[in-house]
MDAnalysis code that builds the backbone (N, CA, C; Angstrom):
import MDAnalysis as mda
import numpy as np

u = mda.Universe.empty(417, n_residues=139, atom_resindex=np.repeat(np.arange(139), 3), trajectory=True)
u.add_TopologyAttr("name", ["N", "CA", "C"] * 139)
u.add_TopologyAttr("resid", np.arange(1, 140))
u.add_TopologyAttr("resname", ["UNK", "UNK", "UNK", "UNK", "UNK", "UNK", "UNK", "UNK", "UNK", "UNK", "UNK", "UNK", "UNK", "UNK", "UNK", "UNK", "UNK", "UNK", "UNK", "UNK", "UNK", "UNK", "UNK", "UNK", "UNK", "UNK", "UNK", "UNK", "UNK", "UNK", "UNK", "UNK", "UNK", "UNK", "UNK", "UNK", "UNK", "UNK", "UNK", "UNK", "UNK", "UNK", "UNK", "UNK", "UNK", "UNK", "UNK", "UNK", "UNK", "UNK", "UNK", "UNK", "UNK", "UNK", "UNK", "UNK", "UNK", "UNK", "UNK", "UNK", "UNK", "UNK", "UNK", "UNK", "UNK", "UNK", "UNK", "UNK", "UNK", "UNK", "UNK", "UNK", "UNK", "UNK", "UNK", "UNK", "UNK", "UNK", "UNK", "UNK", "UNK", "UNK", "UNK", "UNK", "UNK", "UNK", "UNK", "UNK", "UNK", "UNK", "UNK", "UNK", "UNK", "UNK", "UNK", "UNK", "UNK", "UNK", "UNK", "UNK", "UNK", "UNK", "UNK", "UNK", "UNK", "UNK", "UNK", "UNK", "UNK", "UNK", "UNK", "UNK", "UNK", "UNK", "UNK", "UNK", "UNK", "UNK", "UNK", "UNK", "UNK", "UNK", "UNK", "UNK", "UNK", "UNK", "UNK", "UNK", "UNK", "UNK", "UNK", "UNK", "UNK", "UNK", "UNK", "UNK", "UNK", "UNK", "UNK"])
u.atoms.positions = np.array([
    [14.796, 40.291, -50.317],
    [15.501, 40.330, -49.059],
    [16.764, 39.509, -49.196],
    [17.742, 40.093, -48.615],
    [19.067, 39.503, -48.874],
    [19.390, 38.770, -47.255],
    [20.061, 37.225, -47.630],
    [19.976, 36.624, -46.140],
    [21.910, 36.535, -46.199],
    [22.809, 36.609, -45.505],
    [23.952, 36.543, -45.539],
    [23.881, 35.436, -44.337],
    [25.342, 35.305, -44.317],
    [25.724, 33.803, -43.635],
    [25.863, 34.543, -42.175],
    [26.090, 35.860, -42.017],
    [25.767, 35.722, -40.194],
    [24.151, 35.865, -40.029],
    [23.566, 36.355, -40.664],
    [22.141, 36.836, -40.834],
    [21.562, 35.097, -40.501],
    [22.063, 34.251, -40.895],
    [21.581, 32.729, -41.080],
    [21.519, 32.631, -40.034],
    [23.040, 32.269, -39.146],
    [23.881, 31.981, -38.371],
    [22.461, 32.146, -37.099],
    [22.594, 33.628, -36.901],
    [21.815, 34.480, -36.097],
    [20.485, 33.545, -36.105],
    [19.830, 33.587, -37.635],
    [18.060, 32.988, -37.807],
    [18.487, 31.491, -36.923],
    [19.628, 30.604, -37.289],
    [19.752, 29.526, -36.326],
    [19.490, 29.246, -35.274],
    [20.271, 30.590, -34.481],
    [20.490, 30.070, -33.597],
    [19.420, 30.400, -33.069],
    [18.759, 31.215, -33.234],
    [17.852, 31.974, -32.202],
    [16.484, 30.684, -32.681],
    [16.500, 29.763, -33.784],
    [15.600, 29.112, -33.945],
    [15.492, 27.692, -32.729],
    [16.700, 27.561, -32.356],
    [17.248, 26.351, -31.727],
    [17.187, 27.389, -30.629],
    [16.856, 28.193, -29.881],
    [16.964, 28.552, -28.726],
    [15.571, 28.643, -28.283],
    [14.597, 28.833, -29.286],
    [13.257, 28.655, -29.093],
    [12.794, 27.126, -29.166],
    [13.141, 26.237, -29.703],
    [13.051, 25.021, -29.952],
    [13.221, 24.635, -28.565],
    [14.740, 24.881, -27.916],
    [15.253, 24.646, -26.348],
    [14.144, 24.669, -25.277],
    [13.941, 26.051, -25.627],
    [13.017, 26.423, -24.464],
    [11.249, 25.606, -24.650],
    [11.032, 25.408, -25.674],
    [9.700, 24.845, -25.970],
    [9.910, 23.324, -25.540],
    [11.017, 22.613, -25.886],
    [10.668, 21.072, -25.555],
    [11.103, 21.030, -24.372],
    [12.090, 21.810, -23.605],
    [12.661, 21.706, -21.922],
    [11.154, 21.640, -20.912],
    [10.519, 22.606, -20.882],
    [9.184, 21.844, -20.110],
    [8.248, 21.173, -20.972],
    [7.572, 21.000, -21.977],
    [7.367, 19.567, -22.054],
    [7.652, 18.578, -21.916],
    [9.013, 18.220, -22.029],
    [9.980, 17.340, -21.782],
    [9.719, 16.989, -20.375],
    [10.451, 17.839, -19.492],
    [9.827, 18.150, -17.461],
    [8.021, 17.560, -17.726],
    [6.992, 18.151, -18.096],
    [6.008, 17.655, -18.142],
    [5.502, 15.833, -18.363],
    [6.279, 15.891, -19.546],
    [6.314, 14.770, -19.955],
    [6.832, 13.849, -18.838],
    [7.634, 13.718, -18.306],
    [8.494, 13.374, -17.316],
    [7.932, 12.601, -16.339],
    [7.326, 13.794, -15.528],
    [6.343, 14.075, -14.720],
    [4.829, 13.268, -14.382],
    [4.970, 13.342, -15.364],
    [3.293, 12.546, -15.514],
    [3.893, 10.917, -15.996],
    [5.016, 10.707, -16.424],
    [5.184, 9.148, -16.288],
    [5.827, 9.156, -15.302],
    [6.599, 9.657, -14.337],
    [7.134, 9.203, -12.837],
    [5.207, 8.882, -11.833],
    [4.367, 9.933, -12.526],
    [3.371, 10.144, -11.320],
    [2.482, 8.668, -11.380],
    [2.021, 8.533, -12.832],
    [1.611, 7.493, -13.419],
    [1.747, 6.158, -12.866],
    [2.938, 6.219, -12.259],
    [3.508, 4.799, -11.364],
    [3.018, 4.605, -9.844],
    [2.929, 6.058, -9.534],
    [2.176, 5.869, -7.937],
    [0.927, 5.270, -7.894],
    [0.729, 5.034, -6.750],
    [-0.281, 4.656, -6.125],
    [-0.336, 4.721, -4.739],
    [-1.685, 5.048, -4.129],
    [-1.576, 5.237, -2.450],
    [-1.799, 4.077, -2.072],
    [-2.561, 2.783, -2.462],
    [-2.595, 1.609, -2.208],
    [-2.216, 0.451, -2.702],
    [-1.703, -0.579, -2.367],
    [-1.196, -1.583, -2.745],
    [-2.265, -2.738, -3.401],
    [-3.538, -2.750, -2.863],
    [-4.653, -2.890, -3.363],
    [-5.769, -2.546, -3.742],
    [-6.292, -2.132, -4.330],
    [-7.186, -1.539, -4.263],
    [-8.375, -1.891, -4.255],
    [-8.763, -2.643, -3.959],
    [-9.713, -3.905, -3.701],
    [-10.116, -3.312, -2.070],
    [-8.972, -3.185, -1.155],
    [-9.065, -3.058, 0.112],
    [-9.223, -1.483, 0.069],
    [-8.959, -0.600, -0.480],
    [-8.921, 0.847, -0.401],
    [-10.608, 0.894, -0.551],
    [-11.337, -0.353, -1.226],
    [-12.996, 0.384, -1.606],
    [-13.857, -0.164, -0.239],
    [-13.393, -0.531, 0.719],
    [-14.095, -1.098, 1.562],
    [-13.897, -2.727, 1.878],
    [-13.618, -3.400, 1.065],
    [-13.291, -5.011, 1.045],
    [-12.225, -5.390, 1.065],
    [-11.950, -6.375, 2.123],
    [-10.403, -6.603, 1.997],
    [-10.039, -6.853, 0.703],
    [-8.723, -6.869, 0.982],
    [-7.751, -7.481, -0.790],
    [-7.691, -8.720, -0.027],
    [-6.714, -9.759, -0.829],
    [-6.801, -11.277, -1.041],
    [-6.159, -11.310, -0.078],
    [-5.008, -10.836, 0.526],
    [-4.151, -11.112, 1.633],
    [-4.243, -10.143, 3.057],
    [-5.356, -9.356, 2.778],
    [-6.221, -8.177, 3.746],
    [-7.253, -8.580, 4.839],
    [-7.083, -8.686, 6.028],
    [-7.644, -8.722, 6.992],
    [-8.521, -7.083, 7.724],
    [-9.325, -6.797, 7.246],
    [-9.749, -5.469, 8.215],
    [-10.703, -5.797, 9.643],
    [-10.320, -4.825, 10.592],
    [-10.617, -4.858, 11.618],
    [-11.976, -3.486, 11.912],
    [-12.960, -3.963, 12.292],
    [-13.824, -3.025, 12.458],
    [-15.044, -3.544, 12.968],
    [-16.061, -2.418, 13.350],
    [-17.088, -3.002, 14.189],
    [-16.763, -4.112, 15.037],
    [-15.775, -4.071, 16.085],
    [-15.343, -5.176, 17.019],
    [-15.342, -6.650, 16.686],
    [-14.302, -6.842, 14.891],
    [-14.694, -8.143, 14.527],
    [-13.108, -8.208, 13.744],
    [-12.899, -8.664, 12.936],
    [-11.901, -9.167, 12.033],
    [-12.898, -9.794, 10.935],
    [-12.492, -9.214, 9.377],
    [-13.332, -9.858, 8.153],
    [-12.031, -9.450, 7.171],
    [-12.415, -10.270, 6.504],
    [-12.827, -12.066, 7.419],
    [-12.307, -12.604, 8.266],
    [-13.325, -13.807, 9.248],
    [-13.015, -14.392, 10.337],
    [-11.770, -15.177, 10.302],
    [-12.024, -15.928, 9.081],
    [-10.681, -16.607, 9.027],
    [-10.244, -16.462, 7.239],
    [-8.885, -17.217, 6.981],
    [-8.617, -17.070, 5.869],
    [-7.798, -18.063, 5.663],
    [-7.395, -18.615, 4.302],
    [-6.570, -19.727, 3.952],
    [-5.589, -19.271, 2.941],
    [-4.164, -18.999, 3.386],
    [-2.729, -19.126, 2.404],
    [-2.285, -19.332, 2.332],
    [-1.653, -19.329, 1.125],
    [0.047, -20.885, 1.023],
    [1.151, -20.186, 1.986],
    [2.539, -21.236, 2.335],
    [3.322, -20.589, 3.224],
    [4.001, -19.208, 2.503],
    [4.753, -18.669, 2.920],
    [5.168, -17.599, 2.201],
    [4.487, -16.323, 2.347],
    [2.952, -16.124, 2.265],
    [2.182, -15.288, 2.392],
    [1.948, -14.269, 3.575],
    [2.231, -12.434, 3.141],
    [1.898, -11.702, 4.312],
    [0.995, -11.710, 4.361],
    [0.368, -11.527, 5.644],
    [-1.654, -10.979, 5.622],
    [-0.983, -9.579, 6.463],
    [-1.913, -8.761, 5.825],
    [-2.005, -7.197, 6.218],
    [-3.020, -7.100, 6.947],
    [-3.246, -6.803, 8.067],
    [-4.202, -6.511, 8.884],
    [-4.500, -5.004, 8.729],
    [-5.767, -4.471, 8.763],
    [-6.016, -2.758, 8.750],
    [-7.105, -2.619, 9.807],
    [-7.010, -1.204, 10.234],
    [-7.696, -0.721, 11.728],
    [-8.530, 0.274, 10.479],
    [-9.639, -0.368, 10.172],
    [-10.611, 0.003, 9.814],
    [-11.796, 0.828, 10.828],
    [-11.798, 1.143, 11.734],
    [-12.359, 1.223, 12.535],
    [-11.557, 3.412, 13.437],
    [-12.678, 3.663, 14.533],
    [-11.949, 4.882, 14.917],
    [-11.828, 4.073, 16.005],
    [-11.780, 3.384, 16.916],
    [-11.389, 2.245, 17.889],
    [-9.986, 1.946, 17.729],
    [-9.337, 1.578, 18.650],
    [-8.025, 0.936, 18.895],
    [-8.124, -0.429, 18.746],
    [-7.319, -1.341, 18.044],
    [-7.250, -2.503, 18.405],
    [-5.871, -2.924, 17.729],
    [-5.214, -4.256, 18.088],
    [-4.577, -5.043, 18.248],
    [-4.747, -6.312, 17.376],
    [-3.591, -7.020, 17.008],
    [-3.574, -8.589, 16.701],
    [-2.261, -9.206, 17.487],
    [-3.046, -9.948, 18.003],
    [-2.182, -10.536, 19.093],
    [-2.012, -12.320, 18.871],
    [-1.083, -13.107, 18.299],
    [-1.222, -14.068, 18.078],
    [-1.243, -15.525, 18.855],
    [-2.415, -16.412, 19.227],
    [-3.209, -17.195, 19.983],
    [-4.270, -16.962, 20.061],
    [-4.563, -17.266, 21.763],
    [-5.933, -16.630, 22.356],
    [-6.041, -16.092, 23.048],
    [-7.232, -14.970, 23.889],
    [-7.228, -14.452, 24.848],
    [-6.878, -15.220, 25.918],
    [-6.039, -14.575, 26.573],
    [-5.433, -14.823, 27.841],
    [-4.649, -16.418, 27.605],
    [-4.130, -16.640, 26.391],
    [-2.799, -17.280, 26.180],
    [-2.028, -17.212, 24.600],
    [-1.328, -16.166, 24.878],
    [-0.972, -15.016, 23.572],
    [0.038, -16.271, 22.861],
    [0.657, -16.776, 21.820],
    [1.689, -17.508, 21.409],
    [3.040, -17.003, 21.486],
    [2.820, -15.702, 21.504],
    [4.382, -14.602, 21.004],
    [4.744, -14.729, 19.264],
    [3.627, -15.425, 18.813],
    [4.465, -15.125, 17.265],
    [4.462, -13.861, 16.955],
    [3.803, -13.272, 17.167],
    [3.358, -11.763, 16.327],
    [2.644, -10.791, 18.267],
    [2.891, -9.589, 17.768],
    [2.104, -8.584, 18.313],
    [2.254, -7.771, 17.593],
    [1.173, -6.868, 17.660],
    [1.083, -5.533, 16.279],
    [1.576, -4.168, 17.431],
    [1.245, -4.280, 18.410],
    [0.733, -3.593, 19.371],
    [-0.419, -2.479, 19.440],
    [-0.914, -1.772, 19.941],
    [-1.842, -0.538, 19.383],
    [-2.062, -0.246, 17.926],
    [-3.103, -0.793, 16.911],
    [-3.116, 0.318, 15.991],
    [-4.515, 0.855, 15.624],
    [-4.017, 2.343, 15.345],
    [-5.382, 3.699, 15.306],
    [-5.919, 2.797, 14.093],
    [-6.727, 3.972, 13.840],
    [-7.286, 4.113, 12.465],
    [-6.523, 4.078, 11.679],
    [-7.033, 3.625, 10.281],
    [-6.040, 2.795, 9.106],
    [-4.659, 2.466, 9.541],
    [-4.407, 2.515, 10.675],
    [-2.618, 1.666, 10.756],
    [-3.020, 0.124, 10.422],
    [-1.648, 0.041, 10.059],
    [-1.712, -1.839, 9.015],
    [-0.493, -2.649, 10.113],
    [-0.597, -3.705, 9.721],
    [0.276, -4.501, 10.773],
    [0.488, -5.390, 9.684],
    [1.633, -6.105, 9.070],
    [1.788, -7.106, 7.789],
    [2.623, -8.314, 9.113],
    [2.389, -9.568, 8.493],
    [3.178, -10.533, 9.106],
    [2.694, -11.771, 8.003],
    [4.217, -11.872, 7.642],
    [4.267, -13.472, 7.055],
    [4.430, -14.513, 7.641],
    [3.415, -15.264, 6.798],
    [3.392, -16.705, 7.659],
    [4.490, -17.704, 6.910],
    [5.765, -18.175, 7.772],
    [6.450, -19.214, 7.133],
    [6.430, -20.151, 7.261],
    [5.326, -20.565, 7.935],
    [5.639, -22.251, 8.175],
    [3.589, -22.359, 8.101],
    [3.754, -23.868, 7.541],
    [2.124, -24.515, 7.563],
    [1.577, -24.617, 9.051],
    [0.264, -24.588, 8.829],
    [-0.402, -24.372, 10.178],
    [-1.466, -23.859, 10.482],
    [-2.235, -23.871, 11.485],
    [-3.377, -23.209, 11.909],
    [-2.882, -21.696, 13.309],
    [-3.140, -20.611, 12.797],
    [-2.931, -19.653, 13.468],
    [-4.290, -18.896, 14.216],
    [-4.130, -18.708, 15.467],
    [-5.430, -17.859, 15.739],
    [-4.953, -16.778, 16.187],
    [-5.685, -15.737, 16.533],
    [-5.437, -14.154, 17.157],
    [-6.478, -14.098, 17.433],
    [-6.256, -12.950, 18.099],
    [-7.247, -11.961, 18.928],
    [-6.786, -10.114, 18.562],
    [-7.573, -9.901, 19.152],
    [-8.032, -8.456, 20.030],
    [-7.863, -7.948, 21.166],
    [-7.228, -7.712, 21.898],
    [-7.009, -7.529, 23.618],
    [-7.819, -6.604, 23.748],
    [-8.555, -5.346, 22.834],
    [-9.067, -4.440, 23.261],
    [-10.739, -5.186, 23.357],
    [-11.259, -5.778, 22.476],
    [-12.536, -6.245, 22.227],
    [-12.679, -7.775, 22.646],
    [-13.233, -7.974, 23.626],
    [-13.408, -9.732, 23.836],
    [-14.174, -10.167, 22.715],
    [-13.685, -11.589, 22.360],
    [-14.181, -12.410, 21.363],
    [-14.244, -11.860, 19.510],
    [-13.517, -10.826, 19.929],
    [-13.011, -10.422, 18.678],
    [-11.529, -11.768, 18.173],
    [-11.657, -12.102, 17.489],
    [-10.956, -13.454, 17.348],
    [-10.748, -14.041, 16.074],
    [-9.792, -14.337, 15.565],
    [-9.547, -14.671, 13.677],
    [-8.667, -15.914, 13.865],
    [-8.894, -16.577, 12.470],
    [-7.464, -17.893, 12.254],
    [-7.013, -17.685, 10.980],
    [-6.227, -17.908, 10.452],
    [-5.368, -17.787, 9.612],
    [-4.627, -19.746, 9.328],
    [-5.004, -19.881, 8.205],
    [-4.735, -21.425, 8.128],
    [-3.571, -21.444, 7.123],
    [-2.241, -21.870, 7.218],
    [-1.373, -21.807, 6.123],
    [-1.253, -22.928, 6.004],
    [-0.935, -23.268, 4.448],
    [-0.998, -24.715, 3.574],
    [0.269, -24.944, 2.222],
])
């Protein structure tokens, strides 16, 4: 078989056009699966299995768990509406609110985050559930 220099030319190109097309979606694939690789639906996942995470407050069965908690200043606590109930974190006590914080209404799994900047003893409540009630101690 006789190969001439357009005959090459031709075997080239058409070799590099299959090459193109073969690594262009793997490549996209490839891609793909390291952009996805990075997600996540939760920030903890500690709290996604049922238990709060370290800075996770859940709200359910007409309680806050944990009752209370201890973090350095700086620290958000995430509150979650664990629960199909409505409730609230309202910061003080029933029937004398502080105004640091209100979450207002939240459903099911809505989160409420609030950092604490200054040292101190914090309490909240529940407006929907009496004696539903938490502290938050920053150090």
């Amino acid at each position: 078989m006789c190969i001439t220099k357009n005959n090459q030319v031709k075997v080239d190109r058409v070799q590099s056009q299959f090459k193109s097309r073969l690594i262009s979606p793997l490549f996209f694939i490839l891609l793909t699966f390291i952009a996805m690789s990075g997600c996540s639906k939760d920030e903890n996942p500690a709290g996604s299995n049922g238990t709060p995470g370290a800075n996770e407050v859940f709200m359910q069965n007409s309680s806050f768990s944990p009752g209370s908690k201890t973090v350095s200043v700086g620290t958000t606590i995430k509150w979650i509406n664990k629960d199909g109930d409505i409730h609230d974190v309202i910061s003080g006590a029933p029937g004398s609110p502080s105004g640091l914080f209100d979450s207002g209404d939240l459903n099911m799994n809505s989160k409420f985050p609030f950092t604490f900047s200054q040292a101190g003893t914090f309490t909240y409540f529940c407006s929907h559930h009496a004696g539903m009630t938490g502290t938050i101690i920053v150090q």
